[in-house]
C-alpha positions as CSV (number, residue, x, y, z in Angstrom):
1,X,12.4,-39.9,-4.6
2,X,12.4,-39.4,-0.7
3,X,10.7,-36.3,-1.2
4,X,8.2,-37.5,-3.7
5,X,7.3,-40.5,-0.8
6,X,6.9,-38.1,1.8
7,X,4.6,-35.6,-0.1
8,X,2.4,-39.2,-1.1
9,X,2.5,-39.7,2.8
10,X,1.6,-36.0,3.3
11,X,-1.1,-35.6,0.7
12,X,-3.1,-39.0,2.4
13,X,-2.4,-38.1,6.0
14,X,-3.3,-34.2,5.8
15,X,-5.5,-33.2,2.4
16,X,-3.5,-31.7,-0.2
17,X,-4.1,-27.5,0.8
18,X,-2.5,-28.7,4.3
19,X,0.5,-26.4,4.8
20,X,3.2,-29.2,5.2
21,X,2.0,-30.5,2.0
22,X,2.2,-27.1,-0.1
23,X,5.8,-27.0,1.6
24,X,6.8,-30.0,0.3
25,X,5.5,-29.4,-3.1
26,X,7.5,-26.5,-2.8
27,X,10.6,-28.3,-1.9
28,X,10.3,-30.7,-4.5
29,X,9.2,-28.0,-7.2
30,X,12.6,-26.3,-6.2
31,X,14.7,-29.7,-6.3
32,X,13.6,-30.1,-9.6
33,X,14.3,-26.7,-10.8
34,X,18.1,-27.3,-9.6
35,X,18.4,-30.2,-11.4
36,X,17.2,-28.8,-15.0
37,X,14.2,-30.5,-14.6
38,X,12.2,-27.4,-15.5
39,X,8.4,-29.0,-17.1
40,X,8.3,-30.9,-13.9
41,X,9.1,-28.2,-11.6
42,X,7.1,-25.9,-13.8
43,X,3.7,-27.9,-13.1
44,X,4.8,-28.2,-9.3
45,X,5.6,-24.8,-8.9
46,X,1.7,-24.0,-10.6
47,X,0.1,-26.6,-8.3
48,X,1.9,-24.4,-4.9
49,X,0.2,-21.5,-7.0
50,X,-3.3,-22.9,-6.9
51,X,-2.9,-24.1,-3.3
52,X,-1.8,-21.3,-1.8
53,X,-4.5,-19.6,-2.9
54,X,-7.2,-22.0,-1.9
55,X,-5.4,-21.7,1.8
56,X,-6.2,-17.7,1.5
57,X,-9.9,-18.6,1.0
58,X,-10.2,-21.3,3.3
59,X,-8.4,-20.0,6.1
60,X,-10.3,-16.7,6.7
61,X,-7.6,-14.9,4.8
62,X,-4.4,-17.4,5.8
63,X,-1.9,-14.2,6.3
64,X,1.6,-16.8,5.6
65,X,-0.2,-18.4,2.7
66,X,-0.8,-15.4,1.0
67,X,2.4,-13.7,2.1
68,X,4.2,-17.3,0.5
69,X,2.4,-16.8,-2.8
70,X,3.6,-13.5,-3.1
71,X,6.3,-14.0,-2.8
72,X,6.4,-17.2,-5.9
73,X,4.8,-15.0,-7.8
74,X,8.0,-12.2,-7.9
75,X,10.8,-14.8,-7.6
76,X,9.6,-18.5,-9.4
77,X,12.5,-19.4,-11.4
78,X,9.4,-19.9,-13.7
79,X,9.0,-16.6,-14.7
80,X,5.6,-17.1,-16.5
81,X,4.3,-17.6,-13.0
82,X,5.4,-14.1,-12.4
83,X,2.6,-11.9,-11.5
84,X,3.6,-8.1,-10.0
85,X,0.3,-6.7,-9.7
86,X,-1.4,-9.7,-7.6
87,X,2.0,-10.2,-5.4
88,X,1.6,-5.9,-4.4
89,X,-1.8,-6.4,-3.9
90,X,-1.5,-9.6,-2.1
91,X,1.5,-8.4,0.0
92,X,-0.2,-5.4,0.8
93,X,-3.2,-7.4,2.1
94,X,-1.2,-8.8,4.4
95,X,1.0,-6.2,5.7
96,X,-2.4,-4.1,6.6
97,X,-3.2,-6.9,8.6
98,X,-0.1,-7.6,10.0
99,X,1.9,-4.5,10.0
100,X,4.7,-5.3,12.4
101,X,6.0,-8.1,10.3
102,X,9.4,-7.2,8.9
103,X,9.2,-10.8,6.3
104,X,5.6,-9.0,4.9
105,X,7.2,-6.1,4.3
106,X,10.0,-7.5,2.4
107,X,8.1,-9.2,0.4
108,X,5.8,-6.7,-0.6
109,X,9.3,-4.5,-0.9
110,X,10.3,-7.1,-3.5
111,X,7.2,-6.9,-5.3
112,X,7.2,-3.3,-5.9
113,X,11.0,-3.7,-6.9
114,X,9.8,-6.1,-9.6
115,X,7.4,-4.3,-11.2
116,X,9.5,-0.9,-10.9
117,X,7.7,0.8,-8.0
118,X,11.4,1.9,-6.6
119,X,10.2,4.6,-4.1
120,X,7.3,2.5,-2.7
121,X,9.8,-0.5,-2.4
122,X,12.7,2.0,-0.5
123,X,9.4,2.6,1.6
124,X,8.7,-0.8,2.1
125,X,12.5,-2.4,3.2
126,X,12.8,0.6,5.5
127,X,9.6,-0.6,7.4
128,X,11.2,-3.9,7.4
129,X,14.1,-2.6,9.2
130,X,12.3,-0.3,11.7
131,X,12.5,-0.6,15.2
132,X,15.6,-3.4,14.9
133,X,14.2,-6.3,13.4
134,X,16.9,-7.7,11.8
135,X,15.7,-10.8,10.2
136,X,15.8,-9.8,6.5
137,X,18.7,-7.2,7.5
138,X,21.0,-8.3,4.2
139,X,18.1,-9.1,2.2
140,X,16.7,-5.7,2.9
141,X,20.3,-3.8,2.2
142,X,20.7,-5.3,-1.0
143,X,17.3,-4.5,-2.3
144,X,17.3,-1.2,-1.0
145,X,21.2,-0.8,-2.5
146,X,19.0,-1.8,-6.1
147,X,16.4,0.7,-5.3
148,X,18.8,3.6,-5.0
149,X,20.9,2.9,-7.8
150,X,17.9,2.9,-10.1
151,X,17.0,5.7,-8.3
152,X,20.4,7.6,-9.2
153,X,21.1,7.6,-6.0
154,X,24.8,6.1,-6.0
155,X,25.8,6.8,-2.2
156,X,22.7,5.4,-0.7
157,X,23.0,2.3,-3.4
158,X,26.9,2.3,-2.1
159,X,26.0,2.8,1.7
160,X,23.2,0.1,1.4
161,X,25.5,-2.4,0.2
162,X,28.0,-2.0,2.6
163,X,25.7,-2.6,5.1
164,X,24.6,-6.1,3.9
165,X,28.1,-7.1,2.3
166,X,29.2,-6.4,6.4
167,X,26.1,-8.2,7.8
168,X,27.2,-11.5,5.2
169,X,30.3,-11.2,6.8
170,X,29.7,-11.1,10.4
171,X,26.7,-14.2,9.9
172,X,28.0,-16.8,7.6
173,X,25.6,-19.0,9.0
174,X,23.0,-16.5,7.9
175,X,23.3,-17.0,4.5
176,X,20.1,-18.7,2.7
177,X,20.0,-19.1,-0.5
178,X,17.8,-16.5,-1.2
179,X,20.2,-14.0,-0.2
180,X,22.9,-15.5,-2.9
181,X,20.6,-14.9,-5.8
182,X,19.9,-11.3,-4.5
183,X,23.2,-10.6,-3.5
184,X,24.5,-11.8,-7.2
185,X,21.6,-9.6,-8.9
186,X,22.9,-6.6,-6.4
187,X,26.4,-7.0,-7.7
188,X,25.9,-7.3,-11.3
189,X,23.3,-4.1,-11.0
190,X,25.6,-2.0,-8.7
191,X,29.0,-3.0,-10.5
192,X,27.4,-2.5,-13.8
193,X,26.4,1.3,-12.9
194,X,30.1,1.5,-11.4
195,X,29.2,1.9,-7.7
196,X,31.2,-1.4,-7.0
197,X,33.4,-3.6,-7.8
198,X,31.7,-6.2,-10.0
């Protein structure tokens, strides 16, 4: 209910494609979603959809909107939402005009994961690494341990794992909860194909 008073605040104060107002939509939409409340955060996490993507045409090509709606449209717990080609094509909009952002290319990394572009995603988490940005270090690891096992590529998948199983270890503080669903998806893929321990 607090969050459902401040987005009423929000939409009045700022006009409902303002950024703080998608957030909280976005907030709310997951809130709902934890608490089984899936119609509700169903139309909420549509209504982020459509608002995003008046941002991207308002805003002269808004490079975060676009890079947020990708990024709903490969991991919405509503999985008719899910839309593979738009999120590559959108993340790859955005990485051409931003290329030294490590959070574009993981996200465009996860959408070619999703729709099974394996090589193109190793491509893309690699650039997200490069020249030590470490923001999406485990998130990266994990995804690129995914990559190579469906690649066959067991010691890579093994290596990769490692890495971000380490990183978890050393930054407890780092973990979001992003990285728990992606690390549980990394464990159940991996220890299914017997590269570790499930």
């Amino acid at each position: 209910r607090v969050a459902e008073a401040t987005l009423r605040q929000q939409n009045s104060t700022f006009g409902k494609a303002d950024r703080d107002v998608i957030n909280s939509l976005m907030f709310l939409a997951e809130t709902k979603s934890s608490l089984s409340r899936s119609e509700e955060s169903k139309s909420l996490y549509r209504r982020v959809s459509e608002l995003y993507g008046s941002r991207i045409d308002a805003v002269d090509w808004d490079l975060e909107s676009a890079n947020n709606l990708a990024w709903l449209l490969v991991t919405c717990p509503d999985q008719e939402l899910h839309d593979y080609p738009r999120a590559i094509h959108l993340a790859t909009q955005v990485t051409q005009r931003s290329p030294i952002s490590d959070m574009y290319w993981n996200t465009l990394g996860v959408a070619q994961y999703r729709a099974g572009n394996w090589k193109k995603a190793v491509r893309s988490f690699q650039e997200s690494l490069s020249g030590g940005r470490l923001a999406h270090f485990a998130e990266d690891n994990f995804f690129l341990a995914m990559c190579y096992a469906r690649l066959g590529d067991r010691q890579r998948a093994g290596d990769s794992f490692a890495r971000a199983s380490q990183w978890l270890e050393q930054n407890p503080a780092g973990r979001s909860s992003d990285l728990v669903w992606i690390r549980r998806e990394a464990t159940e893929l991996l220890g299914d194909l017997g590269i570790v321990e499930p």
